[in-house]
N, C-alpha and C positions, 0 to 999 in steps of 0.2 A: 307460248311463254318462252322458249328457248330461244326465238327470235329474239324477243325484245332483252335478253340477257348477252344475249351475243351484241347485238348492237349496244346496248348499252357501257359494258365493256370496250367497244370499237372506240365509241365518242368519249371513257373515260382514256384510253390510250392516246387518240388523238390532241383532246385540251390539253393533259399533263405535259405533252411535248412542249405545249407552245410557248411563246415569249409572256412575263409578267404570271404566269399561274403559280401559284405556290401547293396547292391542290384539290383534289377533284373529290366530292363524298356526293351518298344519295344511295339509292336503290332503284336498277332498270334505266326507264329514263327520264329519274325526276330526279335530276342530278345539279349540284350546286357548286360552283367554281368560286374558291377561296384565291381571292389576288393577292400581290406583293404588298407588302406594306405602303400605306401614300397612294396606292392607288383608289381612284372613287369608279365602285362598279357600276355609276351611273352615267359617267363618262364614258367607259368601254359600249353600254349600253346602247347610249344616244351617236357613238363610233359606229357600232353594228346595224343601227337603222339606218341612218345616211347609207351604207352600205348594200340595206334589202333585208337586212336579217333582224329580227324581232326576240330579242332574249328579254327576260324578265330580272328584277333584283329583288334581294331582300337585305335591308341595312348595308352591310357590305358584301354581301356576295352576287355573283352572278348564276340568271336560275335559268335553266335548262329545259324544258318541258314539252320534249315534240310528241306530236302523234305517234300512236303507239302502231300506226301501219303507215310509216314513212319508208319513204325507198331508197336503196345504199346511194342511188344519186343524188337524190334531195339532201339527203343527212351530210354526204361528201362536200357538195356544194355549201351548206348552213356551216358546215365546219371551216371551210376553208375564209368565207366573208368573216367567223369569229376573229380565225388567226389574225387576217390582214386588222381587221380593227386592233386586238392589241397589238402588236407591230408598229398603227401610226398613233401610239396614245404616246 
């Protein structure tokens, strides 16, 4: 359990940085990304698969929900394909 709070944490520090989040809510790591106004989290989404990375939506958020025995390189890597997707939206 400690793991997946520390990670969870990791990936709520990491999204809040990035470009277009407005903010990051959930518990662990089923965690929901609130975008900037105008943006469609569906677009980010279909950005992110082009890219390799499989994130989920709901109405307008973007939803989060990796394995709960993912490894800090997987998670580094899924994090960094999010950034670049919003980056080129």
């Amino acid at each position: 359990l400690a793991d997946v709070t520390q990670k969870g944490d990791y990936i709520r520090q990491r999204v809040s940085a990035m470009p277009h989040v407005k903010e990051v809510r959930g518990l662990g790591l089923m965690l929901g990304i609130v975008l900037e106004e105008g943006l469609e989290a569906r677009k980010v989404a279909d950005k992110a698969l082009e890219k390799g990375l499989m994130v989920l939506t709901a109405k307008t958020l973007l939803r989060l929900l990796p394995p709960l025995n993912i490894s800090q390189q997987e998670l580094d890597q899924g994090l960094n394909i999010l950034e670049n997707a919003l980056r080129d939206i």
